[in-house]
C-alpha angles and dihedrals in degrees: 000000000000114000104188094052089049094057088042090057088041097056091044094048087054090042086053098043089050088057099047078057089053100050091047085040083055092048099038095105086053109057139014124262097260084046091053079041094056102049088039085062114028089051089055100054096076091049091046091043087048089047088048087051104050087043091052092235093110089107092048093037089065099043112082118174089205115049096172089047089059093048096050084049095041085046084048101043095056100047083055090053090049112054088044081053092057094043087070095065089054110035141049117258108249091042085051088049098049105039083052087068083078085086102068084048089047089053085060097057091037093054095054097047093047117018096046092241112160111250114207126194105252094059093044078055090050094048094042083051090054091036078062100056101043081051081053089049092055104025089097086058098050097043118126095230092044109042122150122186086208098050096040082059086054098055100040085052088057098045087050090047093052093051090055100049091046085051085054095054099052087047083049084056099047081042100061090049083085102354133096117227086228096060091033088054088049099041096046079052098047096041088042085058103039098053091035079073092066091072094070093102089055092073116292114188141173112265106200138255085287103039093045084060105043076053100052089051105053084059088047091045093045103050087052089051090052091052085045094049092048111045081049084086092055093071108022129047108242095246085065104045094034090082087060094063077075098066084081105079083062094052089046091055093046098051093041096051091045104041099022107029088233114146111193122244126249087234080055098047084039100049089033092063090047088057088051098042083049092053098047091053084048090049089035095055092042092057102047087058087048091060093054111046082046086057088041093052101087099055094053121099116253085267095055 
C-alpha cells in the first residue's frame, strides 16, 4: 500500500473527470444528452481495453457470470450519465457538481433499504446533515420568487441523476459479490455505448470539427480517469481516498469561472461545505469502526 500515490491518483482521476463535465458542458447546446453519452463511452473502451491488456486482465475482463446483472447496471448506469449529461445544459458547473453529492448520501439510504446494512443514528444524522445542504445549494432555484423553468429542468436532471448513480453503486455492490472489476469496468463501457444508441431517433446531429473533438476527448479523458480512479484503490483504503472526491467542487469552480464565466453563489459555496462536513462525519465514523473490528479480528474464530 502506498498511500501518497493513492491520493495522487485520486485527485487526478477528479481533475480528469472535471474535465471530461466541462467538455460535454461546452458541447451541451450541440448535441443531445444520449449523443454526449455515446461519444463519452465508445471513445473509452479502447483506453480501458488497453488498460485490461497491459494489466493482464483482458481474459477476466470478458468473462461475466451474470450476464442480466451487467445489463441492469449497464441500463442504470447510463440513465445516470444521461441526465447528468442534460444538467449541464441547464446548470452552471459547480452547482451541477454540488447538488450531485446528494448521491453518496442517497447509497447510504439505499443500502440500508435494500441491502439490509445497519443504519445507525449517527450516520442517518450525517446523511440528513449533507441532504440539507444539497436542499441549501438549490433552494435559490426552487424558490417561489425565483423560479426559473429552466433552472427547475436542470435540478430535477441532477437529482435524477444522483438516485441513479446511488442505485448503481448498490448493484455494484451486489455485482463484486461474483463479478471481476475488470469485467464490471468493459461491460459498463460496451453496454453504455450500446443503449446510448437508442437515443438516435431523439435528434442526433453533426457537431462540428470542434465539437466532434471536444467530444472524443472527453471519452479519451474519461477512460483514463476511470483507470485512474481505479487503480487509486490499489494503493490507498477507501476511507482515506473518499474525502478527495470532494476536490471536485474547486475544480468545478475553477473551470467554470475560467471556460464558462460562471462564479459560484454564496448559497453554492455555503451548501457545498455542509455536504463535505456531512461526508467526513460519515468517513470519519466508517473508519473508526473500521479500526475496531480490525483490533477485534484476532481474537475471532475462523468463522468470524
Amino acid at each position: 500500500m502506498s498511500p501518497f500515490r493513492g491520493i495522487a491518483l485520486k485527485l487526478l482521476s477528479v481533475f480528469l473527470f472535471t474535465i471530461m463535465a466541462s467538455l460535454i458542458k461546452a458541447t451541451s447546446d450541440l448535441v443531445p444528452p444520449g449523443e454526449a453519452v455515446f461519444f463519452r463511452s465508445f471513445f473509452a473502451m479502447p483506453i480501458i481495453i488497453g488498460w485490461l491488456a497491459l494489466r493482464g486482465d483482458l481474459k477476466t475482463g470478458f468473462q461475466v457470470k451474470r450476464p442480466l446483472g451487467h445489463f441492469w447496471r449497464g441500463v442504470i448506469g447510463v440513465s445516470a450519465m444521461g441526465f447528468g449529461f442534460a444538467s449541464l445544459g441547464y446548470l452552471p458547473l459547480p452547482e451541477v457538481t454540488a447538488i450531485g453529492y446528494a448521491a453518496p448520501m442517497l447509497t447510504v439510504i439505499f443500502a440500508a433499504i435494500l441491502l439490509g446494512e445497519r443504519l445507525r443514528l449517527f450516520r442517518i444524522s450525517a446523511v440528513a446533515l449533507g441532504l440539507v445542504g444539497v436542499i441549501v445549494v438549490m433552494w435559490p432555484r426552487l424558490s417561489l420568487d425565483q423560479l426559473d423553468d429552466v433552472a427547475a429542468i436542470g435540478v430535477a436532471c441532477v437529482l435524477i441523476s444522483a438516485v441513479l448513480r446511488a442505485l448503481a453503486h448498490i448493484h455494484i455492490r451486489k455485482l463484486v459479490a461474483t463479478e471481476e472489476t475488470s469485467a464490471i469496468v468493459f461491460y459498463f463501457s460496451l453496454t453504455a455505448t450500446m443503449l446510448s444508441l437508442l437515443s438516435i431517433p431523439f435528434g442526433w446531429t453533426w457537431p462540428g470539427v470542434a465539437g466532434a473533438g471536444m467530444l472524443i476527448a472527453s471519452g479519451l479523458v474519461g477512460g483514463v480517469a476511470q483507470i485512474f480512479l481505479t487503480s487509486s484503490y490499489r494503493h490507498a483504503e477507501a476511507a482515506v481516498l473518499a474525502p478527495f472526491d470532494y476536490a471536485s467542487i474547486l475544480f468545478a469552480i475553477i473551470f467554470g469561472y475560467v471556460f464558462f464565466d460562471e462564479v459560484p453563489t454564496q448559497m453554492v459555496l455555503a451548501g457545498s461545505a455542509i455536504v463535505m462536513a456531512a461526508g467526513g462525519l460519515i468517513i470519519w465514523r466508517e473508519r473508526q469502526l473500521g479500526l475496531k473490528r480490525g483490533k477485534a479480528r484476532p481474537g475471532m474464530t475462523p468463522q468470524g
